[in-house]
C-alpha positions as CSV (number, residue, x, y, z in Angstrom):
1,X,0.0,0.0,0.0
2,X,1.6,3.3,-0.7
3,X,1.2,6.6,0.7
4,X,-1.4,9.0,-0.8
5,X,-0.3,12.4,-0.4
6,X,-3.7,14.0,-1.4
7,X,-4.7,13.1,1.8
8,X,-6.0,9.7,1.6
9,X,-3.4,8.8,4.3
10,X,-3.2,12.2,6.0
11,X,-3.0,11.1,10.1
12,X,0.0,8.3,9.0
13,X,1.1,10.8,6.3
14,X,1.2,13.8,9.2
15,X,3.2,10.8,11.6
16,X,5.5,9.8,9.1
17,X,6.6,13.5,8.5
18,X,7.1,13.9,12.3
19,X,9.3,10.9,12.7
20,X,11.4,12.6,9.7
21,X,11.3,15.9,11.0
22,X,13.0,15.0,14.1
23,X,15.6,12.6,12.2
24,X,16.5,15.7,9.8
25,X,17.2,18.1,13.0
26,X,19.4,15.5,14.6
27,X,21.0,14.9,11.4
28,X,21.5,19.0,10.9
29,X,22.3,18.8,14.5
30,X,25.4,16.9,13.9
31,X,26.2,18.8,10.8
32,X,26.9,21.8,12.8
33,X,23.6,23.5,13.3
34,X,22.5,24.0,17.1
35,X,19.4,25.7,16.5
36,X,15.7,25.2,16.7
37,X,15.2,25.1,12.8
38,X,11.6,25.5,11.4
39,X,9.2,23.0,10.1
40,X,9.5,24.6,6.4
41,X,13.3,24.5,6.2
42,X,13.3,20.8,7.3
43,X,10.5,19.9,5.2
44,X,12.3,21.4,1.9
45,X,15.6,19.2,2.9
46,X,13.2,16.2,3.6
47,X,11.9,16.9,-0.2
48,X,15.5,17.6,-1.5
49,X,16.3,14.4,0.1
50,X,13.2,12.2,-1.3
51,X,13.7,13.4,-5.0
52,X,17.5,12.6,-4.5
53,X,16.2,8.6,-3.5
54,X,13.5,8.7,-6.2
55,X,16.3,9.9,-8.8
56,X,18.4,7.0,-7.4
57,X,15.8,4.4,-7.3
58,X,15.0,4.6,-10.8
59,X,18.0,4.9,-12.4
60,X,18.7,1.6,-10.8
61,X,15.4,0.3,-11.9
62,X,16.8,1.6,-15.2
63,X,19.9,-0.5,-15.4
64,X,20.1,-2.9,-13.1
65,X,16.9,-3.9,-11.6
66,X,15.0,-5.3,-14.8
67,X,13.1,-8.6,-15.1
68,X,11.0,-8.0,-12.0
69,X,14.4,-9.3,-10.0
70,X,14.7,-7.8,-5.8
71,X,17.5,-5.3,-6.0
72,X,20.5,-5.6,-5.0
73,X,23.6,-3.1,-3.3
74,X,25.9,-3.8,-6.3
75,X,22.7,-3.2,-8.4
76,X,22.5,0.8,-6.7
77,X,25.9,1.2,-6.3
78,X,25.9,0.5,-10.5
79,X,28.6,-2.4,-10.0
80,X,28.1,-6.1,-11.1
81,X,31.1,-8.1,-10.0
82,X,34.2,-6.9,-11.7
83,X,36.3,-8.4,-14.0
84,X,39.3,-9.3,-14.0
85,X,40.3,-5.9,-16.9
86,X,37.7,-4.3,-14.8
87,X,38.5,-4.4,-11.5
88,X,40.3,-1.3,-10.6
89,X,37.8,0.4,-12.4
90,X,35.3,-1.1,-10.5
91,X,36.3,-0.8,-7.1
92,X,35.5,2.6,-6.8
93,X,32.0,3.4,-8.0
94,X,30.4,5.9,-7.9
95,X,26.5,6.6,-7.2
96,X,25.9,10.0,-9.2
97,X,23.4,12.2,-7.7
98,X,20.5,14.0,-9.5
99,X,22.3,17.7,-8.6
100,X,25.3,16.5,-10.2
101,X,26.1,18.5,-13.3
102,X,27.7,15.6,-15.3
103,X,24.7,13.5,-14.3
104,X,22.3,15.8,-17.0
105,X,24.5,14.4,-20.4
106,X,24.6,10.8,-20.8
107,X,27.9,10.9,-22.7
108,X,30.6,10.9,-19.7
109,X,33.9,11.9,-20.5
110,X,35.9,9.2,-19.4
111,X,38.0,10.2,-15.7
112,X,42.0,9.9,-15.5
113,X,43.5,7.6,-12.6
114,X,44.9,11.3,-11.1
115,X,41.3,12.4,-11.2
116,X,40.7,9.4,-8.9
117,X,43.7,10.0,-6.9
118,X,42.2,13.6,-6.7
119,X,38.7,12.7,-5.7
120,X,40.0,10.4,-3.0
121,X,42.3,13.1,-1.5
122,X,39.2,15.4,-1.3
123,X,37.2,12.7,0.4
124,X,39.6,12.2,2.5
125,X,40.3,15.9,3.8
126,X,36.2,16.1,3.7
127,X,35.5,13.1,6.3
128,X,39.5,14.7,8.1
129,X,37.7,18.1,8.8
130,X,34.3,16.4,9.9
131,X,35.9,14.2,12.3
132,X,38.3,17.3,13.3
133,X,35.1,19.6,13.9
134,X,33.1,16.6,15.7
135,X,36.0,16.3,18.0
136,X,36.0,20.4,18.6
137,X,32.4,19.7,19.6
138,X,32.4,16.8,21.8
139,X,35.8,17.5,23.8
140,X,34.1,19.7,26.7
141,X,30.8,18.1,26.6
142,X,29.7,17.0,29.9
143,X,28.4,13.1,30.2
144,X,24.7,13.9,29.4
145,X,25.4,15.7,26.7
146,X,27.7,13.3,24.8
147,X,24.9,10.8,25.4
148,X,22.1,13.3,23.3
149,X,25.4,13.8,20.7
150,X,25.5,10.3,20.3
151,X,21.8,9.3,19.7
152,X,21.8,12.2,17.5
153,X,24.6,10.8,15.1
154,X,22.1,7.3,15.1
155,X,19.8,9.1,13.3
156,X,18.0,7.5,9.9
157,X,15.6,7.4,7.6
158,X,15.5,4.1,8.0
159,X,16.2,1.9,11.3
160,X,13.2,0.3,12.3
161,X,11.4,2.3,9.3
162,X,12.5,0.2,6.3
163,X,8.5,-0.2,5.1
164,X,7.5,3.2,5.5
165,X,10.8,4.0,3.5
166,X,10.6,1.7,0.8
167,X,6.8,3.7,0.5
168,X,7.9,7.3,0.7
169,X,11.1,6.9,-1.4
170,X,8.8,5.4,-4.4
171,X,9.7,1.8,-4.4
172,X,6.4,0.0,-5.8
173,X,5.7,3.2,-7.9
174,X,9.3,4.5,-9.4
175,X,10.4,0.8,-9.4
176,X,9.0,-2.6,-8.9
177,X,11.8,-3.5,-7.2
178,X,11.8,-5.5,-4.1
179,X,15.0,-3.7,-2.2
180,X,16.5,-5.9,0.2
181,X,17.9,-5.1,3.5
182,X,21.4,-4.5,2.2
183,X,19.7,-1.7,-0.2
184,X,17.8,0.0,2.5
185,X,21.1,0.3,4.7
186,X,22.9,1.9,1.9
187,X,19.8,4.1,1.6
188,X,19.9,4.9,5.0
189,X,23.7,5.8,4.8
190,X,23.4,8.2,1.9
191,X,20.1,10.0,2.4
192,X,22.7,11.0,6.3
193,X,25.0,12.1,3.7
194,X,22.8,14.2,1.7
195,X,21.4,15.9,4.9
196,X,25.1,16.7,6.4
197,X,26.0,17.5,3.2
198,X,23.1,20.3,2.6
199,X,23.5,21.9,6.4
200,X,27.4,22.0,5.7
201,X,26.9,24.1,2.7
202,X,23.5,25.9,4.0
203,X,25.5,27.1,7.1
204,X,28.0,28.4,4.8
205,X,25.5,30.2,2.7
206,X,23.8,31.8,5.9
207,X,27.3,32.8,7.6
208,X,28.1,34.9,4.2
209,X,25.5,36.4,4.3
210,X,25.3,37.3,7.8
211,X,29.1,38.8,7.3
212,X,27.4,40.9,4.7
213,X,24.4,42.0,6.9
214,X,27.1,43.0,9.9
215,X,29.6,44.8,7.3
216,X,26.3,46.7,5.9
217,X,24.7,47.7,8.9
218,X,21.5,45.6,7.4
219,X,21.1,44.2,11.0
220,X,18.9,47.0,13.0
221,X,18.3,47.2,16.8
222,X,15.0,45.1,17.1
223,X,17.4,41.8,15.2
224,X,20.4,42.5,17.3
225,X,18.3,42.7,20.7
226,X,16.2,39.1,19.8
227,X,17.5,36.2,21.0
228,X,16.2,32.9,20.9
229,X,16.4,30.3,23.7
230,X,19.7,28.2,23.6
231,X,19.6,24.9,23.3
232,X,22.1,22.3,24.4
233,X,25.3,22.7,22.7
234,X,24.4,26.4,21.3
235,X,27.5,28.9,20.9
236,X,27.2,32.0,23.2
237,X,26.1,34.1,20.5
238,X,23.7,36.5,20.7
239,X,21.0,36.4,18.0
240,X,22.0,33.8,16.8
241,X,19.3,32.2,14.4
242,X,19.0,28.6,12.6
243,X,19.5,28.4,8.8
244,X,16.3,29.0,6.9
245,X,14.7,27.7,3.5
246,X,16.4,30.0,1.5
247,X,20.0,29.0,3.1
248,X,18.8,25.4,2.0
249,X,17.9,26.5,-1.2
250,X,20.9,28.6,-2.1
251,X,23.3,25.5,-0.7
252,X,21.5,22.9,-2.9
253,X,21.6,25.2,-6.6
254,X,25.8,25.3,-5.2
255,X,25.5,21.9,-4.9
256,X,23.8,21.1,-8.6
257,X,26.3,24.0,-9.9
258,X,29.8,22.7,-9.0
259,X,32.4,21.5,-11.1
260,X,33.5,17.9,-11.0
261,X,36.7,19.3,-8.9
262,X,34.5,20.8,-5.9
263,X,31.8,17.8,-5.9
264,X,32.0,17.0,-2.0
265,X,29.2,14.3,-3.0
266,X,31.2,12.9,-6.5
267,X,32.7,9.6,-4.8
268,X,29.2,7.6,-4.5
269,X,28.9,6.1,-7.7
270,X,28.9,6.3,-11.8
271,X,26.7,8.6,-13.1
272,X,23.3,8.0,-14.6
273,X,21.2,10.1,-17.0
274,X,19.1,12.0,-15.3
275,X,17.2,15.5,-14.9
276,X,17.7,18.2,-12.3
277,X,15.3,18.5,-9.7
278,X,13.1,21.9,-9.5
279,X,12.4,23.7,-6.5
């Protein structure tokens, strides 16, 4: 049975998007954003987030999942097993995502083994300076406070969810593809990705243009005076506020318009043919 958003559903619908809603602000929590965000700007990355899954599900269907056969991982992560020729080739594929730039041509230039070497380095230094920051975070947390930290990080879209998932991310409508449990794991572990991924760059986009509202003088009184409650973890600033819609927005068209160089995301898999998402 799948979900009917016109309201057919609307009390499991209005649960579902609860139960994501809190997973998304742990997730952005995580990520580096401390503050109360607002139901619109978590329901935009929950939508960035489902079109990204939708995008991914039926490219699979496309290529690998034909014949009415239950997917597999090597099946979304575009890999069967690798030849012998193949193998180097294969070991590192990639899952291209929708707001990928390549991903819109379905000619692909082919990629140099420095390229590789290159892509690695930046994954590297990416997962470096999250661990770095995550340790910056955590070192003068009290007891209870590591604990919420550490539920937070076990966020997912899909422990203890996987039905609801396989519903909302358009398996059975997208694809008639029976994902197994390996599938909705890998999933799980990208859809984390895509959230971090979106705050990281959101927060970026909302501290530029603070900068440019304090340089300006675009800040009056009444914003400076506001403050908002702080939460556990929240920097000693004053006025702080969360990152909005807009920040989300702005981070995701960065996101679709980077080169191949600056693609944090790149590393997942090959690229498919696919469209860009509209917001």
């Amino acid at each position: 049975m799948a979900y009917d958003y016109d309201g057919r559903y609307a009390e499991d619908m209005a649960e579902w998007k609860e139960i994501l809603a809190d997973a998304i602000k742990q997730m952005m929590f995580v990520s580096g954003e401390t503050g109360e965000v607002s139901p619109e700007t978590t329901g935009m990355i929950e939508e960035i987030v489902r079109q990204q899954v939708i995008e991914m599900v039926g490219g699979g269907d496309a290529a690998d999942f034909a014949g009415g056969e239950d997917a597999t991982a090597a099946g979304v992560l575009g890999g069967g097993g690798p030849t012998a020729d193949g193998a180097k080739k294969n070991k590192k594929a990639k899952v291209g995502l929708p707001w990928d730039v390549a991903s819109f041509y379905a000619e692909q230039v082919p990629e140099r083994d420095d390229e590789e070497d290159e892509d690695e380095e930046e994954m590297n230094y990416a997962t470096l300076q999250r661990l770095k920051n995550a340790d910056e975070r955590t070192k003068h947390m009290t007891r209870e406070e590591y604990v919420h930290w550490s539920e937070c990080r076990q966020a997912s879209f899909t422990f203890r969810k996987g039905k609801r998932f396989k519903e909302w991310a358009g398996f059975g409508i997208v694809t008639d593809s029976k994902p197994n449990d390996d599938i909705v794991d890998i999933l799980g572990f990208l859809t984390f990705e895509i959230v971090q991924t979106l705050t990281e760059e959101a927060l970026k986009v909302k501290e530029a243009e603070d900068l440019v509202k304090r340089e300006s003088g675009g800040e009056n009184a009444q914003n400076r005076k506001r403050k908002r409650e702080t939460g556990l973890f929240d920097p000693p600033e004053e006025g702080r506020t969360p990152i909005e819609s807009r920040h989300v927005q702005e981070a995701f068209r960065r996101l679709q318009h980077r080169s191949n160089k600056g693609r944090a995301m790149r590393n997942f898999s090959r690229a498919l043919n696919r469209t860009p998402l509209k917001l």
